[in-house]
C-alpha positions in Angstrom: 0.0 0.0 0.0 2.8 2.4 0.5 4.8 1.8 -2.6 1.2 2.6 -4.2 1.2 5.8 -1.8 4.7 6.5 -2.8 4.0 6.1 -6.9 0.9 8.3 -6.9 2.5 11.0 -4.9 6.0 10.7 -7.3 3.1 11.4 -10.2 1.7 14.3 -8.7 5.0 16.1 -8.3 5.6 14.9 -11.8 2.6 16.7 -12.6 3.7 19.9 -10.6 7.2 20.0 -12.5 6.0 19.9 -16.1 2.8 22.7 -15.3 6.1 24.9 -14.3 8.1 24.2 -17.6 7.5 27.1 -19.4 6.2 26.3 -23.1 9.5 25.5 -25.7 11.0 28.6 -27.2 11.3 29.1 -31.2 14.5 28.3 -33.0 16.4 31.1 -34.8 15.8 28.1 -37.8 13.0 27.7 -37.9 12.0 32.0 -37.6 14.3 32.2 -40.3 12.5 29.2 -42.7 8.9 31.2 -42.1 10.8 34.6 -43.0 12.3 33.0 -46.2 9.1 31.7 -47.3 7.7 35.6 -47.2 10.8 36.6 -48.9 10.4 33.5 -51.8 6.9 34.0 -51.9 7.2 38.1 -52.5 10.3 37.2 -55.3 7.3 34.9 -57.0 5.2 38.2 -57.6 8.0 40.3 -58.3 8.5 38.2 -61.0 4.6 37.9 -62.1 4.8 41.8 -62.3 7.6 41.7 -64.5 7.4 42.2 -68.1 7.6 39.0 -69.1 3.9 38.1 -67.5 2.1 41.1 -68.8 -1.0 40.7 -70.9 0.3 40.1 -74.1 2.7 37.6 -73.1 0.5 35.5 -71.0 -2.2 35.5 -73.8 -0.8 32.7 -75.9 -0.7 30.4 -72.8 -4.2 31.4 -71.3 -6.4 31.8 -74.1 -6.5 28.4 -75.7 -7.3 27.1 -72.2 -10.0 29.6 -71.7 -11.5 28.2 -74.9 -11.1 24.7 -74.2 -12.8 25.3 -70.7 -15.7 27.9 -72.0 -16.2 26.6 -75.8 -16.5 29.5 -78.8 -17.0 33.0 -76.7 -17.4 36.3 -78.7 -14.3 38.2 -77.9 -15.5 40.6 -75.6 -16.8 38.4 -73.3 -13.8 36.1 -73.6 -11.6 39.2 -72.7 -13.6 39.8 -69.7 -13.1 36.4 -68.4 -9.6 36.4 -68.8 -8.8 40.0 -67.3 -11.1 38.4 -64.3 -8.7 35.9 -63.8 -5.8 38.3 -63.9 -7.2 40.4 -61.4 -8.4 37.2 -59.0 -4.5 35.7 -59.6 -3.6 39.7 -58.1 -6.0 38.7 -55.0 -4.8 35.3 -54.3 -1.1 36.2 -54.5 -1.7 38.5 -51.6 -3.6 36.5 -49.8 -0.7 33.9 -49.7 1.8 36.3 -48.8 -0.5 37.9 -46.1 -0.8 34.2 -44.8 2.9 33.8 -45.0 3.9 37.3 -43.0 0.7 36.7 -40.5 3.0 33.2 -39.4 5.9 34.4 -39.6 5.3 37.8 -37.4 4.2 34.9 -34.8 6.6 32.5 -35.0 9.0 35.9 -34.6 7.2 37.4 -31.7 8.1 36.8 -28.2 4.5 36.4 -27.3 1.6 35.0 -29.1 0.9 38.5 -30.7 -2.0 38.4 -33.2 -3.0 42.1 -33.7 0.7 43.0 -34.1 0.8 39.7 -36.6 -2.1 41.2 -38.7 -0.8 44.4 -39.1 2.8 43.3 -40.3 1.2 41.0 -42.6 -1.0 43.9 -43.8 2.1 46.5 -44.4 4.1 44.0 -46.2 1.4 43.5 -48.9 0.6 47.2 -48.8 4.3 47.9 -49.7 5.0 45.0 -51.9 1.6 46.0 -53.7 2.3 49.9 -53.9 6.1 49.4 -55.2 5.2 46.5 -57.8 2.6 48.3 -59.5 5.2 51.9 -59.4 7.4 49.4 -61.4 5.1 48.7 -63.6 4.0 52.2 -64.6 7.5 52.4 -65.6 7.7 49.8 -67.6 7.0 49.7 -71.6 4.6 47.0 -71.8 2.6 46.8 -68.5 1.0 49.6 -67.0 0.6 50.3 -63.0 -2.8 50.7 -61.6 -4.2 52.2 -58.5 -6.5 49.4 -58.8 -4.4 46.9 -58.7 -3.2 48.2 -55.5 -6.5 47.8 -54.2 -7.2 44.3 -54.9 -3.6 43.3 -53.9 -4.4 44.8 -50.7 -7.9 43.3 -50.4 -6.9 40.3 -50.9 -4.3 40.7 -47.5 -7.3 42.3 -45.7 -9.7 39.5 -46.3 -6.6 36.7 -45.5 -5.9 38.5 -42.4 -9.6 39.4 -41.0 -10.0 35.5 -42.1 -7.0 34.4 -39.4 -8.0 36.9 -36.7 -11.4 35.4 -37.2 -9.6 31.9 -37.0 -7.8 32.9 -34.2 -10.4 34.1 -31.6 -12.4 30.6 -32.6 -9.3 28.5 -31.6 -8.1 30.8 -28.6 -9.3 28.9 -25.5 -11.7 30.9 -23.8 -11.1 32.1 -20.0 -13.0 29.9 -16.9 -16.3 31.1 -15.8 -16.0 31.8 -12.4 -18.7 30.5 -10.4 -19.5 31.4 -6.8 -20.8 29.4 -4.5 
C-alpha cells in the first residue's frame, strides 16, 4: 500500500514539475525558414509583375485554355473572363503572402501576438503592392494601376480578418467563475 502511496505522490510532483516548464521557445531556424518563405513568396510576384507576364505575353498560354474550358466565346466576353482571372490571380497572391507574414510575425514574436501579426502582414502587402505596380508604370509593356493596388491589398485584408477570425475561434476561452 505504501509503494502505491509512494507512486501516486511521485506522479503528482511529476505533474507539478512539467505545469512549471515554461512552453518551448522558437529556434532562430525555424524563424528564419517562415521569413524565407515571405521573402520567396514576395520574389514569385515580383516576377509575375515583371514584363515578361504582362497581358500580351500571358495571352498565348491562357487563351486556348479559356476556350477549351468555356467553348467558342465572342471576344469581348472572352476578354472579360480572362482579365477576371488576372485580377483574382492579383487577390490570391496577396492573400498567400499575407498568410505567410501573418506566421511568420508569430513565429518571430516573443509572445503570441495576433493584432501586431495582422498588421505586419497587412504592411508588407501594402508595400509590396504599392512598389510592384510603381514598377510597372514604368515599364514599356505593362502599366501600374491604382486598382491593382486595391485588390492586392484586399486580398491581404480579407486573408488576415479570415485568421484573426480563425484565431479568436481557436483561442481557449477564459474559466467562468462561479461562486458558490
Amino acid at each position: 500500500m505504501n509503494d502505491s502511496r509512494r507512486e501516486q505522490d511521485e506522479l503528482r510532483s511529476d505533474r507539478n514539475e512539467s505545469a512549471d516548464v515554461s512552453p518551448p521557445t522558437v529556434t532562430t531556424r525555424r524563424k528564419l525558414i517562415a521569413w524565407a518563405w515571405v521573402v520567396g513568396w514576395a520574389l514569385v510576384i515580383w516576377t509575375f509583375g515583371g514584363d515578361s507576364f504582362s497581358l500580351t505575353e500571358t495571352n498565348d498560354m491562357i487563351i486556348p485554355w479559356l476556350d477549351w474550358l468555356t467553348g467558342d466565346l465572342d471576344y469581348r466576353t472572352r476578354y472579360k473572363i480572362y482579365v477576371g482571372i488576372r485580377k483574382s490571380a492579383h487577390f490570391i497572391e496577396y492573400a498567400i503572402l499575407a498568410l505567410l507574414t501573418f506566421r511568420a510575425s508569430l513565429i518571430a514574436a516573443s509572445r503570441n501576438q495576433i493584432a501586431t501579426a495582422g498588421w505586419v502582414a497587412l504592411f508588407i502587402v501594402m508595400t509590396l503592392a504599392s512598389a510592384d505596380e510603381a514598377r510597372q508604370a514604368f515599364s514599356d509593356v505593362r502599366t501600374g494601376s491604382p486598382y491593382d493596388v486595391l485588390i492586392d491589398i484586399a486580398g491581404g485584408l480579407v486573408m488576415v480578418l479570415g485568421l484573426l477570425v480563425i484565431s479568436r475561434r481557436l483561442r481557449p476561452s477564459d474559466p467562468v467563475e462561479t461562486s458558490a
